[in-house]
N, C-alpha and C positions, 0 to 999 in steps of 0.2 A: 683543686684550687678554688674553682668554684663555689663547691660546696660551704666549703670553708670560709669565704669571703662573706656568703650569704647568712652566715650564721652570725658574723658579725654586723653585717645589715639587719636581722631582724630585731638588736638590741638598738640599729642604730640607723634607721631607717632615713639617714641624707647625704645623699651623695654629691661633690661637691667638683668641678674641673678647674676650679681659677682660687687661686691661695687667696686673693684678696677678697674673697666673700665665704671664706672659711671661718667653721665656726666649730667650739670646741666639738667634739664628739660626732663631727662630721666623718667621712670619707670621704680621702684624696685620691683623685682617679688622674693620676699626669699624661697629659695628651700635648701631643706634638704637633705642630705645622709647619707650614715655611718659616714664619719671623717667630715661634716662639718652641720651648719646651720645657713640660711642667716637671719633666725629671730633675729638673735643676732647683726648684722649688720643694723638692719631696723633704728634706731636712726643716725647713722651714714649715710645712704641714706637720711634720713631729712637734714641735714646739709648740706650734697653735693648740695642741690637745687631739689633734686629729684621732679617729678613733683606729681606722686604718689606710695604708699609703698604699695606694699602688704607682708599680713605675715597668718599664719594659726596658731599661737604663742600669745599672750596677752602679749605684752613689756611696759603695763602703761604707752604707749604714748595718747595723746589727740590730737593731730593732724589733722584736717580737711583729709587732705593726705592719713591716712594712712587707708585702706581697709582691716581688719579681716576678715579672708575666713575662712571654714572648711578646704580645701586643696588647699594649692598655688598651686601644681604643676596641679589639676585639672584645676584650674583656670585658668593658662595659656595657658593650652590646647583648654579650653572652650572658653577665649578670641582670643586664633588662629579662632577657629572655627566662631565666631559671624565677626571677619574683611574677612573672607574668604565666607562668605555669601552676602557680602556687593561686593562681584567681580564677575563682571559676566566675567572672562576671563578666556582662555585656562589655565587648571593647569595639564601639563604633571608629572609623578608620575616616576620614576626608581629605579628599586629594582635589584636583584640579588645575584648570587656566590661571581662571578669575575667580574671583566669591568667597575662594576654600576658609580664610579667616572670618570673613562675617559671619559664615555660615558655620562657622565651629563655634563662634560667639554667640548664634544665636538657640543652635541645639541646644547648647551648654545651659543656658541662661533658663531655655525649657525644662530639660532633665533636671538641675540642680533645683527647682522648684518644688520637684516631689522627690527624689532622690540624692544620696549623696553620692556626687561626678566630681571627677578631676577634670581635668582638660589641657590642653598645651597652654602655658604660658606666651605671650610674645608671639615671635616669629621661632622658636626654639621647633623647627618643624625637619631638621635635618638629619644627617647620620650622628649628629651627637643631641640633638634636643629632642629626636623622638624615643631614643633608650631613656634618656634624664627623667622625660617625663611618665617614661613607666613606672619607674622608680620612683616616683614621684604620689605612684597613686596606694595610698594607704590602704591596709589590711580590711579594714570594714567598710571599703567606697562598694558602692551599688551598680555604678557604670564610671567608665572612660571614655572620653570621646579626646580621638590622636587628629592634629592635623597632621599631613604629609607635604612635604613640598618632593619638587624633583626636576633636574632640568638636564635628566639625561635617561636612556631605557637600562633599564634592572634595577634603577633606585627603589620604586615601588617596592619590587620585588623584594629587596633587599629588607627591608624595613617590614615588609608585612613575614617574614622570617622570625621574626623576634618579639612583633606586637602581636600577631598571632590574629587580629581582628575578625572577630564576630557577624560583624555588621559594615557597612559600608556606604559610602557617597564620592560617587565624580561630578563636583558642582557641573564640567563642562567640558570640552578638547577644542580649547582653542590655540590661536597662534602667540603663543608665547614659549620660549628657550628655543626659539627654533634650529639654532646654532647647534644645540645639544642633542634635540629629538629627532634632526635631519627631516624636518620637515612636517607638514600636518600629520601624514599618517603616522609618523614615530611618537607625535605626541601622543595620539590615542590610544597606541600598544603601549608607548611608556604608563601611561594615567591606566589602561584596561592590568593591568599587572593586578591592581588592587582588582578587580573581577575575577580572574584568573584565580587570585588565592580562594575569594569566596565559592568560583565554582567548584575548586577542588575540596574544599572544604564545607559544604553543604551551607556556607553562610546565608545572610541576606544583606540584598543592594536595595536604597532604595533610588530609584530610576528618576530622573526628570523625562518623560516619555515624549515631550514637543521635537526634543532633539533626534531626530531619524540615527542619525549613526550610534548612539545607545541601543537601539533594538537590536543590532545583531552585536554589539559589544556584548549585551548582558544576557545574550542568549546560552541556556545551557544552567543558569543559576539557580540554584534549588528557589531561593524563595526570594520574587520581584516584590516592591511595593512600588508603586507607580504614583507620580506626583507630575504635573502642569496644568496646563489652562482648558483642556479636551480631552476623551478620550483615555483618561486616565483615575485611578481608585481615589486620588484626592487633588481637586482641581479648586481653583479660582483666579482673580482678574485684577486687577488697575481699575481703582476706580478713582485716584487722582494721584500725582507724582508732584505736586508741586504744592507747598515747597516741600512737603515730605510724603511719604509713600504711603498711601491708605489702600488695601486690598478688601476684596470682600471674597468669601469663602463660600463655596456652591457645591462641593461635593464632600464624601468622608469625615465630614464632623459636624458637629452641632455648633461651630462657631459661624459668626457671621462677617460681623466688620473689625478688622484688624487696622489700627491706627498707629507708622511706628516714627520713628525716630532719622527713620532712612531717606538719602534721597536718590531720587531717580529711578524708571523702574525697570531698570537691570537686577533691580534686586527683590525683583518678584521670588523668583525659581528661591531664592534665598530664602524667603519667609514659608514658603510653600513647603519647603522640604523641612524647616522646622516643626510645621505645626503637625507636617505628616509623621514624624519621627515621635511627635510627641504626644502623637494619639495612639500608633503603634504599642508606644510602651504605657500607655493608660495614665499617663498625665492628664490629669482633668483641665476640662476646656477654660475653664475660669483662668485656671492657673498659664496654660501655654497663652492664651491674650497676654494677660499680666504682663508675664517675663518679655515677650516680642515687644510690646509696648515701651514697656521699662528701659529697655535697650537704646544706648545711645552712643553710638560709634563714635572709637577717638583713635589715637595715632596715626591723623591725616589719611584716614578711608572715608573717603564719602561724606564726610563732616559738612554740616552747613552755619557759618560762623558770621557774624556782624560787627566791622571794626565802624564805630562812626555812622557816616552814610554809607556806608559800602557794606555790598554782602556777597562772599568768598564760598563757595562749593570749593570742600578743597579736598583732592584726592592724590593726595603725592607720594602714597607710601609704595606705588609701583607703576607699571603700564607696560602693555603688550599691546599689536594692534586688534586686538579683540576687545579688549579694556577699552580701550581710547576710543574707536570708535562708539562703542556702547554711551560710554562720559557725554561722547559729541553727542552724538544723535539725541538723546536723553536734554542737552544744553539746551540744542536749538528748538525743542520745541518748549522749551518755559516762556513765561510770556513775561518781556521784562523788554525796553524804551533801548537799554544800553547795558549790553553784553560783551563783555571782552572775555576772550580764549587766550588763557594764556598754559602752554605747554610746551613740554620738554622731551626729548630724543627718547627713543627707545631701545634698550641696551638684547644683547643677546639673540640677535635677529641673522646673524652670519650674513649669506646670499643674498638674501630676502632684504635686506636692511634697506638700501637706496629706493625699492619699488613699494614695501611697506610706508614707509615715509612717504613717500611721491602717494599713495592712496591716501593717506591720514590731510595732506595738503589739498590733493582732488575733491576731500569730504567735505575740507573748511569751504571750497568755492559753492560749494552748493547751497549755501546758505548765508545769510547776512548778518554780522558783527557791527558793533562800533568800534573795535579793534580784534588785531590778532598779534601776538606776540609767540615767535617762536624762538625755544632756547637750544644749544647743542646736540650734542648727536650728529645724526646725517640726516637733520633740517638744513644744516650747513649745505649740503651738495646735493640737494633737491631743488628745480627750480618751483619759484614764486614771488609774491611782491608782498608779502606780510614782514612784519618789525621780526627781525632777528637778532638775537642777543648770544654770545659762546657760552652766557653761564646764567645763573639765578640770579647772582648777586649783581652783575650788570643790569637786567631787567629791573629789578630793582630798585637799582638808583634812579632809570629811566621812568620807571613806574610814579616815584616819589615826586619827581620834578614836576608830574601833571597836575598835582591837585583832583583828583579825580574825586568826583562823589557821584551818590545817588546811581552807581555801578551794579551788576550781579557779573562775577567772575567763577569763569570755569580753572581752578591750578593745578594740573595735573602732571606726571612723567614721571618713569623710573628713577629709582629710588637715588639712584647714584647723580641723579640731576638735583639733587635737593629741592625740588621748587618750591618748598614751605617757606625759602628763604625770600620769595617773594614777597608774604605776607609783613616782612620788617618793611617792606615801603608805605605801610599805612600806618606804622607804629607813631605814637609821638614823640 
């Protein structure tokens, strides 16, 4: 069946799971969840011109087209897996806490400068966006770089089954899906899975070495490449975070001042594993500057943005209390008259959730604001004496009522807090 499906892939190399972004001579792959199922849809993907359907559902079509599976969704995975066997090229893999999308953005941005790279679109980092995107990566691409998300143990695993990866990056094992990983150390075996495959597989990791529990994660791996601030095959420093992040580079290349687009310097290890990745594979240094350079984060990561007199650090595309503090600490030392924090709850914390927050709170007192606004979550059921608001939209309104200028805000929280919707109280 397989085989078969694949042959119709190689005239027809897109594969598609949502009828309304089908396109003629696509492939319809019907996936089920709770509130929906695309087996119901597969008649409808006939019609569009689809090239072939698959379903795991019996819709009394007769259709040459249409492929009855026991499980679409295996299926897709299995078809990732048989076009990714057919590629003998570099498939870089990046997982993590924090960073993994900048840091996928920023590899990318490197490699695709001298070679031709696919990369993950979006947040497509899951048990359906990381097949999509194998699928995704054309007959004459040169490398792949997958992000990986994960917020439970064997997902790694699962996923590096099928993308097979080459090469590898754990931006970091912090406290984020705590709920799922059961705690720090589950996050690290969950995240070390992508090590695991490499060391069975004679791959290469490259290491952020400042981190201690990486030494004996990645012990055992045919081929380290070591990247931080010491002590390590390609090392450099901060040499200003505000308003955006300037590194300078001291060891393993011949580059020197890197000037980007980013703020804060949490997002060192971020740059640092770029330029290491992108000397590894003989990117010329002109070119890896360049692309870091060029780079300018958007869908609410680390964006630094100016409505009027006011200017918004806005990070709202997630948070864990490894994130968030990082945000913080990174805040408080910008040197600005009148600073407001304003942030939102942090989701997926199980246990941990009441005393993570009560430390996120502990962090705020240690330093001095012109305001603090805290939105949902369980900021709710922590004590404190900072503005607390149940949602975005209430901050909001209260935001807008002040007239506020000549401001620098920190807007940060899990994604499910919306807090960008903060940013509409400076709108006009």
């Amino acid at each position: 069946m397989i085989a078969a499906l694949y042959e119709v892939f190689k005239k027809h190399p897109s594969v598609k799971t949502d009828t309304r972004k089908l396109e003629p001579g696509d492939i319809f792959i019907a996936l089920k969840g709770p509130n929906f199922n695309g087996n119901r849809f597969a008649a409808q993907a006939l019609e569009t011109g689809a090239a072939a359907v698959v379903i795991d559902e019996d819709q009394g079509l007769t259709d040459p087209r249409v492929f009855l599976v026991e499980n679409a969704l295996a299926t897709l995975q299995q078809l990732a897996l048989h076009h990714r066997q057919q590629l003998s090229i570099p498939f870089l893999a990046i997982t993590g806490s924090n960073g993994k999308t900048t840091t996928k953005e920023l590899v990318y941005a490197v490699l695709q400068s001298t070679y031709k790279t696919t990369t993950t679109q979006g947040n497509l980092n899951n048990h359906i966006g990381v097949p999509l995107t194998i699928l995704n990566v054309p007959f004459d691409a040169e490398m792949a770089v997958i992000e990986m998300g994960a917020n439970h143990q064997k997902e790694i695993e699962s996923y590096c089954s099928y993308t097979l990866p080459t090469h590898g990056i754990i931006t970091n094992c912090g406290k984020a899906h705590l709920e799922g990983f059961g705690g720090i150390e589950g996050v690290r075996k969950g995240k070390g899975e992508l090590y695991d495959h490499l060391r069975a597989n004679e791959g290469t990791a490259f290491v952020m070495w400042d981190y201690d529990y990486f030494h004996g994660m990645s012990a055992g791996i045919k081929n380290i490449i070591t990247y931080g601030t010491h002590d390590a095959e390609f090392t450099g420093t901060v040499v200003q975070s505000e308003p955006f992040l300037v590194v300078n580079m001291e060891k393993g290349t011949s580059l020197t001042t890197i000037s980007t687009h980013l703020v804060g310097d949490y997002n060192l290890p971020n740059v640092l594993v770029a330029v290491t990745v992108g000397t590894y594979f003989h990117v010329p240094a002109k070119n890896i500057t360049t692309a870091i350079e060029n780079y300018h984060p958007n869908n609410s990561r680390s964006q630094l943005l100016k409505k009027d007199r006011n200017t918004f650090i806005l990070d709202a595309y997630n948070a864990n209390p490894s994130s968030m503090r990082a945000a913080i600490e990174n805040f408080a030392r910008q040197n600005h008259p009148a600073k407001y924090v304003c942030i939102g709850g942090m989701m997926e914390l199980g246990e941990d959730s009441l005393k993570e927050h009560d430390a996120i709170v502990e962090l705020l007192r240690q330093h001095t604001w012109k305001d603090v606004l805290l939105v949902g979550g369980d900021f709710e059921h922590v004590d404190h004496h900072y503005r607390y608001f149940p949602n975005s939209g209430e901050a909001a309104i209260w935001l807008k009522k002040q007239h506020l200028e000549d401001g620098l805000f920190l807007i940060k929280g899990s994604r499910s807090m919306k807090m960008e919707l903060v940013m509409t109280a400076f709108e006009q």
